[in-house]
N, C-alpha and C positions, 0 to 999 in steps of 0.2 A: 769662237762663239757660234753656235747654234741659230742661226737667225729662221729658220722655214717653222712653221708652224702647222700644222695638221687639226682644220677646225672643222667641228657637224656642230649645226643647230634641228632640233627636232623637234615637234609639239606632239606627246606621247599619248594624249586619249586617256589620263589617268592611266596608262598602263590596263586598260580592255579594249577590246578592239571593238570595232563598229557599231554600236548600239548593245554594248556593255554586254555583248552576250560570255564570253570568255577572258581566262586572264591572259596578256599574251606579252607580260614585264621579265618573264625569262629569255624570252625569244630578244626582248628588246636589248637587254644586257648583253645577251651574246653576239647579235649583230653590230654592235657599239663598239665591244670590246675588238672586234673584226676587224674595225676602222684603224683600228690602233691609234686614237687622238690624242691630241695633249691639252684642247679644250673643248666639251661639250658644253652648247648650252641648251637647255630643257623649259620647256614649257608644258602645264596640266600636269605636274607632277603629285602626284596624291604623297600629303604628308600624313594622314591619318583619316581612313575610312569603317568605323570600325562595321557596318554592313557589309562591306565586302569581305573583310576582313574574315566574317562567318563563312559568307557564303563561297567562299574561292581557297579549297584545301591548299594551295600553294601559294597564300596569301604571305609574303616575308614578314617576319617579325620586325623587320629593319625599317623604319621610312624609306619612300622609293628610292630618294636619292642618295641613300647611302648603300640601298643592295644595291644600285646602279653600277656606284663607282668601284663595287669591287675591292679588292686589294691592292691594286693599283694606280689609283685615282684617287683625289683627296676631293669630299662635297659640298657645299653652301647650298641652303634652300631659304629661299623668299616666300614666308608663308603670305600670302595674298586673299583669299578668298574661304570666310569662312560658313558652316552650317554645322547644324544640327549632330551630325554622323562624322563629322572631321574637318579637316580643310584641305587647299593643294594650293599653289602657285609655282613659283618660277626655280629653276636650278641650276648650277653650275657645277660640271667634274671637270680634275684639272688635275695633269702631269706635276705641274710646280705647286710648290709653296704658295697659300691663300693667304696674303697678308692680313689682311682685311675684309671684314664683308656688310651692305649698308643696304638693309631693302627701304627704297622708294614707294610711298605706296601712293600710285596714279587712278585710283578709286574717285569716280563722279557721281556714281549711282549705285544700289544695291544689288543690281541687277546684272553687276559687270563690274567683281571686284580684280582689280589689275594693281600689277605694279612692276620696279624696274629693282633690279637687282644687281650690284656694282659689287665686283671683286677685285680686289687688288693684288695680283700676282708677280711672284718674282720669280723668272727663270736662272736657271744657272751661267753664271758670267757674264748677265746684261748689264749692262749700266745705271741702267732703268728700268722702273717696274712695268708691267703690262695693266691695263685697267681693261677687264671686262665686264662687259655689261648685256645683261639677259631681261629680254623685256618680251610682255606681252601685250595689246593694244584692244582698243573697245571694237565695236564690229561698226558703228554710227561716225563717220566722217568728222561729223563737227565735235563730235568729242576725241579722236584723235587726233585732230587740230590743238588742242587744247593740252592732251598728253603730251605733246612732239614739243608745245611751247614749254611744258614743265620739262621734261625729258634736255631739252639745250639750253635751260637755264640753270639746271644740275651739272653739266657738263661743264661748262663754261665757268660754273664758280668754283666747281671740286676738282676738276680734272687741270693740270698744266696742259698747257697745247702743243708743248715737244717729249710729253710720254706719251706711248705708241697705245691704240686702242682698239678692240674689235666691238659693236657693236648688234648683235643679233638676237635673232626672235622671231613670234607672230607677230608683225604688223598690220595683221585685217587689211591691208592697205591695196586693195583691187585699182583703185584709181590712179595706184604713182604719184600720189602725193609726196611723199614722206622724204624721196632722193630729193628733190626740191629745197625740203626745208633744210636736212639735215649737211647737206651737201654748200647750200648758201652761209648758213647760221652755224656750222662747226666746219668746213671743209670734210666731212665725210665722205668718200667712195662705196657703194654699193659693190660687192664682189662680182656679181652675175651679170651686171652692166659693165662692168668694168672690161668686160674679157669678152662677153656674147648680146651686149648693146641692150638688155633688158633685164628685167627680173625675173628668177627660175617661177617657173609651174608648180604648184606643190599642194594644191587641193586643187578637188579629192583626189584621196590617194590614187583610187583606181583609174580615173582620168586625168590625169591633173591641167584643168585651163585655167586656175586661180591663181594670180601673182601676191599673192598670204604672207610669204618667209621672206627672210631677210638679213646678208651677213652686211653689216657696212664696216669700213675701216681706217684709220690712220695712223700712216708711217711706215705704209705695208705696201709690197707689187704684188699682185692676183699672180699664183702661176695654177691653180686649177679650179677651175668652178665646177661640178656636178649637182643635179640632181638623181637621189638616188631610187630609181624605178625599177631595178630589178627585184622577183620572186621573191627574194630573202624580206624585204619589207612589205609590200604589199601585206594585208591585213591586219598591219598590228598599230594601224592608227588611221584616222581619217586624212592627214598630212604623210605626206613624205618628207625626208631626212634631207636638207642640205648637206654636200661635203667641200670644201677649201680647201687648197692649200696655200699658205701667205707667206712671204717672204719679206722679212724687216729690211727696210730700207735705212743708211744711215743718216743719222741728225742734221 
């Protein structure tokens, strides 16, 4: 059995880059598929824009998250946040079998439509299924307080607590709140603390001193944390790309 896992979380910018001036969701695909993973998870995924749509000759006919996953990745999208022109929210590509797929939707205001996205994966020869879960968070504290208590009372009632779990995303979460709660109230591990005693950098892209992203885990050992700041992403989103790699630990 296969136990090592190869995991990126991203928050894609609708797939333009910096202040919407270009479309740069080919560049994103390719760099992705680079990584070679067997789960992405995706945040600001445009499931339908049809403005851009006009405006950006190499706008895919596909929703993002299925030109994403290519032909070799199978996609779940949580549509989250809707208007006028389309909607986007949260995504999952995935080497295995989607059993399952359940958007959560963590919406408190109109202002900052969010939710948490749970898919239920089988690898080959596991025992047991993998539950991933792709979430995005409000940017205001005390309404992420509020998410994190929805967010582990979903967990705790759907998830068993000896199938193995990756949880990642934006978590807005500059203050470190969130290892705290998730870490007391599910036994979560954050990967980036786990291995280099804090949370990766990953806004803005071009500087990055914001602690935003967020892989957390159970039933897993961290054997590589990166953040990814080389040439190849810089401009094609205001965040940078977390990359992992986890390794299942047995029951």
């Amino acid at each position: 059995m296969d136990r090592r896992l190869r995991i990126a979380s991203y928050n894609i910018h609708k797939g333009v880059s910096t202040f919407n001036r270009r479309l740069v969701l080919h560049e994103v695909q390719r760099e992705l598929h680079r990584l070679n993973p067997d789960i992405v998870f995706l945040q600001e995924v445009q499931g339908e824009h049809t403005r851009r749509a006009e405006r950006f000759d190499a706008w895919p006919d596909s929703p993002q998250h299925e030109f994403l996953a290519g032909e070799h990745l199978t996609a779940a999208y949580g549509r989250n946040a809707n208007h006028r022109l389309g909607h986007h929210g949260n995504a999952l590509l995935s080497r295995f079998p989607i059993r399952s797929t359940n958007n959560l939707d963590l919406t408190l205001h109109r202002f900052e439509q969010r939710g948490l996205l749970h898919c239920i994966l089988q690898p080959a020869s596991w025992d047991r299924p993998l539950h991933a879960l792709c979430v995005h968070l409000n940017l205001l504290a005390r309404d992420r307080r509020r998410q994190l208590a929805t967010l582990a009372e979903y967990i705790q009632t759907n998830i068993p607590h000896n199938e193995p779990l990756v949880l990642a995303g934006d978590f807005n979460d500059w203050s470190r709140e969130a290892t705290h709660t998730l870490k007391l109230e599910l036994g979560l591990a954050e990967a980036f603390e786990t291995l280099h005693g804090s949370p990766a950098k990953s806004f803005p892209a071009r500087l990055p001193m914001l602690q935003l992203d967020r892989i957390y885990t159970r039933g897993f050992s961290v054997e590589v944390a990166e953040v990814l700041t080389d040439a190849h992403w810089i401009g094609l989103s205001d965040h940078v790309p977390l990359f992992t790699v986890l390794h299942r630990r047995d029951a």
